[in-house]
C-alpha positions in Angstrom: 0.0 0.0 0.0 1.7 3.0 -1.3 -0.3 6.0 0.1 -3.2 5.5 3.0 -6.4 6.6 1.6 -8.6 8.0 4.5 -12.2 8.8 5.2 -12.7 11.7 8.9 -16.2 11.4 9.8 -17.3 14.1 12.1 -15.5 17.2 11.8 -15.9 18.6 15.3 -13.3 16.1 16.8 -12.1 15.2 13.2 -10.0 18.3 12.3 -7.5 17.2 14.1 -7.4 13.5 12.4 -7.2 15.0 8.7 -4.0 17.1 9.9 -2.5 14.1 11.7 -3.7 11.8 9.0 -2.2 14.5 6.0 1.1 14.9 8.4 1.9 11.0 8.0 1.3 11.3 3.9 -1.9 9.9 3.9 -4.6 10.9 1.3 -7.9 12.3 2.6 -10.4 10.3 0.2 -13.3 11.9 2.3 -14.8 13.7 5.3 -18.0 13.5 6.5 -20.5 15.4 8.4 -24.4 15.4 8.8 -23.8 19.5 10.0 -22.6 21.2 6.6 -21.1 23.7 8.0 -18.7 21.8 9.8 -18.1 19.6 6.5 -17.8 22.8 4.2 -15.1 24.6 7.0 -13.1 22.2 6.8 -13.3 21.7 3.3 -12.1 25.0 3.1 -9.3 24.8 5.4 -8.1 21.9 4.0 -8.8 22.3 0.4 -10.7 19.1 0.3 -12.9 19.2 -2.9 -16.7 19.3 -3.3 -16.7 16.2 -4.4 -14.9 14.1 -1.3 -17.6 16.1 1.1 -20.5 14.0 2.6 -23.4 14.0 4.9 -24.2 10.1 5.3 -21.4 8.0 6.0 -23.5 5.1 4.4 -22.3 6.5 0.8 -18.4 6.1 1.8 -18.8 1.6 2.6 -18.5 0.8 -0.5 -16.2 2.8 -1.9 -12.6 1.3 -3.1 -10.9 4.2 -2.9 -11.0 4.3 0.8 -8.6 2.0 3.1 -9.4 3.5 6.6 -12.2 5.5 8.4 -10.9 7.7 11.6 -14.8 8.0 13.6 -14.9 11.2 15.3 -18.2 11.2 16.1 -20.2 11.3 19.3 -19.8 8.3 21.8 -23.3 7.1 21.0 -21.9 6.7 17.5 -19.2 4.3 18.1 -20.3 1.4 17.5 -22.8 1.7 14.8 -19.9 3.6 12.7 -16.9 1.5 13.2 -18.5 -1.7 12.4 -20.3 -0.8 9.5 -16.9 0.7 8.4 -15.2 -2.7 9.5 -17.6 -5.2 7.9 -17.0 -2.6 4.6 -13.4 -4.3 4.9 -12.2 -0.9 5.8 -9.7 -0.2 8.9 -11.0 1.8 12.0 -9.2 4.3 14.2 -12.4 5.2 16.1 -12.3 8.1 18.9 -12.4 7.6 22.7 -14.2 5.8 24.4 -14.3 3.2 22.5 -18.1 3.0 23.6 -20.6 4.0 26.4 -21.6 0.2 27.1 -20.2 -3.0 27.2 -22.6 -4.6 24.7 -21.5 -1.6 21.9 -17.9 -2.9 23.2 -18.5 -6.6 22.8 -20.5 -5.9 19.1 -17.0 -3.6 18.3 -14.8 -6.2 19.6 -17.0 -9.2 17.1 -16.6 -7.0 14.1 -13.2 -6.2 14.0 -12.0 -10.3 15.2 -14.5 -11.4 12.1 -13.2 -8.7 9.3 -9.5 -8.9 10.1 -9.1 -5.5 10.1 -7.3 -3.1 12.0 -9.9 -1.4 15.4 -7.7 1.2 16.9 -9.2 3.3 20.1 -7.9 6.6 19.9 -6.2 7.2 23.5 -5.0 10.0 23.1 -2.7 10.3 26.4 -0.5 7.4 24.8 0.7 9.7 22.5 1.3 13.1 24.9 4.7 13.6 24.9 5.1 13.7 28.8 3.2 10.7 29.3 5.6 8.9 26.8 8.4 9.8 29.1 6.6 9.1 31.7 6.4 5.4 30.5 10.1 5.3 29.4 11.5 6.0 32.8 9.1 3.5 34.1 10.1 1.1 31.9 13.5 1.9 32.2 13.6 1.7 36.3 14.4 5.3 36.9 11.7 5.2 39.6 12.2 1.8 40.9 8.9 -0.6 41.2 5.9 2.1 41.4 3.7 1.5 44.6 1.3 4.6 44.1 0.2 6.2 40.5 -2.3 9.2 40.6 -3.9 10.7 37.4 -7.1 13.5 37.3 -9.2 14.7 34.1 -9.9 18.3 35.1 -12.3 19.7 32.6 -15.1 22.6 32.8 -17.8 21.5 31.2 -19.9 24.1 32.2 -20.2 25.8 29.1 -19.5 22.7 26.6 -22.4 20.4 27.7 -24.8 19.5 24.8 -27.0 16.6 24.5 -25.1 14.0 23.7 -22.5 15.0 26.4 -25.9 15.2 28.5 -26.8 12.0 28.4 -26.9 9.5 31.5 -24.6 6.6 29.7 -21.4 9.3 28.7 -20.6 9.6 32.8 -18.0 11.9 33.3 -15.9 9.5 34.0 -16.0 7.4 30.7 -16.9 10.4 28.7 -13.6 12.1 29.7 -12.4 10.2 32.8 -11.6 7.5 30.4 -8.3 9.9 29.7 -7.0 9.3 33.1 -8.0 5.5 33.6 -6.5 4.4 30.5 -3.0 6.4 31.1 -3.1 4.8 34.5 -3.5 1.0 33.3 -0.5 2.3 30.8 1.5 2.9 33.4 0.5 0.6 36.5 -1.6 -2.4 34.6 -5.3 -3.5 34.9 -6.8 -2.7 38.3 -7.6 -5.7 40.4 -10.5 -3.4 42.2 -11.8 -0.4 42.2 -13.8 1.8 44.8 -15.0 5.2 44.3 -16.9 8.2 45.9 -18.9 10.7 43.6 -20.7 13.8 44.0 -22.8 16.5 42.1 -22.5 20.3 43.3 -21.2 22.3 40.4 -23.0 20.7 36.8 -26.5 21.0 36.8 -27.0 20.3 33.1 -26.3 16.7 33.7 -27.8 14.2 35.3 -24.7 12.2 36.9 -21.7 12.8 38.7 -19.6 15.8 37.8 -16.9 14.9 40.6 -15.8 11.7 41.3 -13.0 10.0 43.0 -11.7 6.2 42.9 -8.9 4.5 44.6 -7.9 1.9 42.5 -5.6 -1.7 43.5 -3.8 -2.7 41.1 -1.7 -5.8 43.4 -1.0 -6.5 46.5 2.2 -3.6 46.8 0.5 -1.1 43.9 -2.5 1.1 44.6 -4.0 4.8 42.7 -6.4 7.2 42.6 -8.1 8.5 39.8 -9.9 12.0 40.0 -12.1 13.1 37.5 -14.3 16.5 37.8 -16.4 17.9 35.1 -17.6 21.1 36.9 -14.3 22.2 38.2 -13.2 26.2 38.2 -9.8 26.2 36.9 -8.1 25.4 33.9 -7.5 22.2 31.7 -5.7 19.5 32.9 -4.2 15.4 33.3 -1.9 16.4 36.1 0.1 13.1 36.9 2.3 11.9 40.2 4.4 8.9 39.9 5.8 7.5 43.4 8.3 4.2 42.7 10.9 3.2 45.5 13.3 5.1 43.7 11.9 7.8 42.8 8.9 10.4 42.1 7.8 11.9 38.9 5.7 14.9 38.7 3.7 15.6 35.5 0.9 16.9 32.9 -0.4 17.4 29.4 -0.1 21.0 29.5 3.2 22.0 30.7 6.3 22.3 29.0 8.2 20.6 32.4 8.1 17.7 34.6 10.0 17.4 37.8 11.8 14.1 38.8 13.5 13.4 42.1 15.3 10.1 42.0 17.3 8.6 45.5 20.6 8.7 46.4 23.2 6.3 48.0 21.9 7.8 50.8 18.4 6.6 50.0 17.3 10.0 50.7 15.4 12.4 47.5 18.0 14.7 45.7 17.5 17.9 44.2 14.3 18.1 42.0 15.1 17.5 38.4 13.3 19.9 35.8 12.6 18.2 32.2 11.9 19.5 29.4 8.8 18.1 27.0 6.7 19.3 24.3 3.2 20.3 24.9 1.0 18.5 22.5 -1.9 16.9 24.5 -3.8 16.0 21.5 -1.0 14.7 19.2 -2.8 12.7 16.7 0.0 12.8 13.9 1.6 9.9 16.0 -1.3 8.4 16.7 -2.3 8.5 13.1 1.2 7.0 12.5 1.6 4.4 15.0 -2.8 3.5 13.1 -0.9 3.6 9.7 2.3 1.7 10.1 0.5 -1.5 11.7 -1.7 -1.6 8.5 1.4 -1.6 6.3 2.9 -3.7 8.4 0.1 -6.6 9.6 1.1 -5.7 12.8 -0.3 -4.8 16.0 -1.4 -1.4 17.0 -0.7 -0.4 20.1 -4.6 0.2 21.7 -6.3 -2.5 20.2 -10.0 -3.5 20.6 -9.6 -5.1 23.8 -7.0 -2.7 25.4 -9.9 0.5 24.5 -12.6 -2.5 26.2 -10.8 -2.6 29.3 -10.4 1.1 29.8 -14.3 1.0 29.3 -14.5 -2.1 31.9 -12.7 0.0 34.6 -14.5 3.0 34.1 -18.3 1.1 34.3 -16.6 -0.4 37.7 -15.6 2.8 39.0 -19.3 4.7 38.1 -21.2 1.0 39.5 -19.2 1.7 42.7 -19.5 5.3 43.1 -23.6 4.2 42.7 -23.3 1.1 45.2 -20.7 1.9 47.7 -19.1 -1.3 47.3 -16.3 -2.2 45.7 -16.4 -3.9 42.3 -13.7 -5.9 40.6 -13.6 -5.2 36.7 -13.8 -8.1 34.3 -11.3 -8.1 31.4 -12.9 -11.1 30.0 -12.9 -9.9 26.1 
C-alpha cells in the first residue's frame, strides 16, 4: 500500500485526524458530516474538494478508494460507525471511548475479530509527549517498582455540555475520565478493584456525577487514585504523580516541564530535576502513524479493541461503585 487513503467522519473532533492523517502522507479520500457547515469549513481549510464532502457516511462503505475511516463522532456513535466501516473491509481508528456500554464494546470487539481488520481506540494520552516519558523512565527503572500512580481529568464542562454530552450513559468518567484510567493502566496495569466516591455540586445540566473520586488496586504492593471533575473552576488539565521506591515523577499534558526526584546512595530524594517536553496533549499525527504503520505492516497497533474494552470495563466499575458503595472488581474477560 503506497499512500493510506482515508475517510474523517465528524468534523468537530475530526480536524485534528485530517492534519495528523495529512502529516503522516496519507490521502484524505473523504470527510463526512451530517452538520454542513462543519463539512464545508473544513473543506475550506483543508482544500478538500466538493466532491470528497459528505453528509451520510453510508455512501463512503463501498467505496474502493477508501482504506481506513478515523470516527470522530459522538460516543453514541461508536459502535454503529466502526462496524459498519469494518464489515466494509475498511480499517478503524475510532475516537475515545471506544463506547458507552459494554454490549457496543462486545458488538466492536466481534466486528473487527470477524473482518480482520485493524480497530484502533484513539487514547490519546498514549501519544502526549510527557506521558511517553513518563512510560520510558518507568520502563527503564528510573523510579524503581511504582507502589502509588495518581492521574485526574480536570475539565469545565460548564459551558460545553450539549445533549449527547448530557446523556446519562457518557458519565463523566467514561466520557472524559476515560483519559486518566487508560493512562493509568499504561503505566500501572489492569486494576484488580476499584472503589470510588462521587458527587454532584457544580453541573446542573447533567444528570450524573460531575466529581468523582476512585482509589484503584492494582496488586498486592501497587494502589491509585483516579480524579475526574467535570464542573471544576480552573483550567484544563491530566496532572500526573508517579511514586516508585526510587523515585517520584511529577507531570501533565499541559506543561512544558516535569520534575523528577530520584534517590541517592543515601536513599534519601536529591535535588528536583526539571525536564523539558513538548506540549502536544492531542498529538494525533503519531497516533495516526503508529494506526498507519500497523496496517502496512500486519502488525499490532498499540490500543487495540480489547485494550480501549478494558479502559471501558474499569471505568463502568468505577461509576457502578460510586452508585453502590461497594467495591467492584472489573472483568477483562474480552
Amino acid at each position: 500500500m503506497d499512500k493510506l487513503r482515508v475517510a474523517v467522519i465528524g468534523l468537530r473532533f475530526g480536524m485534528a485526524h485530517i492534519e495528523g492523517a495529512m502529516g503522516c502522507g496519507a490521502e484524505i479520500a473523504a470527510i463526512c458530516d451530517v452538520d454542513r457547515r462543519h463539512l464545508d469549513f473544513a473543506g475550506a481549510r483543508y482544500d478538500i474538494p466538493m466532491e470528497k464532502r459528505f453528509t451520510d457516511y453510508r455512501e463512503l462503505l463501498d467505496r474502493d478508494d477508501i482504506d481506513a475511516a478515523v470516527v470522530a463522532v459522538p460516543d453514541q456513535q461508536h459502535r454503529e460507525l466502526s462496524c459498519a466501516f469494518l464489515r466494509a473491509g475498511k480499517h478503524v481508528l475510532c475516537e475515545k471511548p471506544m463506547a458507552l456500554t459494554l454490549s457496543d464494546v462486545r458488538d466492536m470487539i466481534r466486528a473487527g475479530d470477524e473482518s480482520g481488520r485493524q480497530l484502533m481506540v484513539g487514547q490519546i494520552c498514549r501519544f502526549t509527549p510527557a506521558f511517553r516519558q513518563a512510560k520510558a523512565l518507568v520502563d527503564g527503572g528510573v523510579l524503581g517498582d511504582l507502589y502509588y500512580l495518581e492521574s485526574e481529568y480536570a475539565h469545565d464542562y460548564m459551558n460545553i455540555v450539549d445533549n449527547w454530552r448530557a446523556d446519562p450513559l457518557r458519565h463523566g468518567v467514561i466520557g472524559g475520565g476515560c483519559h486518566a484510567v487508560d493512562l493509568l493502566r499504561w503505566l500501572g496495569g489492569d486494576p484488580e478493584e476499584v472503589f470510588a466516591y462521587g458527587t454532584k455540586r457544580l453541573l446542573p445540566q447533567v444528570p450524573y456525577d460531575d466529581a468523582t473520586v476512585a482509589v484503584l488496586k492494582f496488586d498486592a504492593a501497587t494502589m491509585g487514585k483516579v480524579f475526574v471533575s467535570t464542573g471544576c473552576k480552573r483550567d484544563y488539565t491530566m496532572r500526573t504523580v508517579l511514586y516508585g521506591t526510587r523515585g517520584t515523577l511529577i507531570c501533565d499534558n499541559t506543561s512544558p516541564t516535569m520534575t523528577l526526584f530520584t534517590v541517592g546512595e543515601d536513599g534519601m530524594a536529591g535535588e528536583a530535576q526539571t525536564i523539558d517536553v513538548e506540549v502536544n496533549n492531542h498529538n494525533a499525527r503519531l497516533e495516526f502513524e503508529a494506526f498507519a504503520e500497523a496496517i502496512r505492516s500486519g502488525g499490532c497497533v498499540p490500543t487495540d479493541a480489547r485494550e480501549g474494552a478494558k479502559t471501558v470495563e474499569v471505568c463502568l466499575s468505577i461509576i457502578e461503585s460510586a452508585k453502590t458503595g461497594r467495591p467492584v472488581c472489573p472483568n477483562y474477560d474480552f
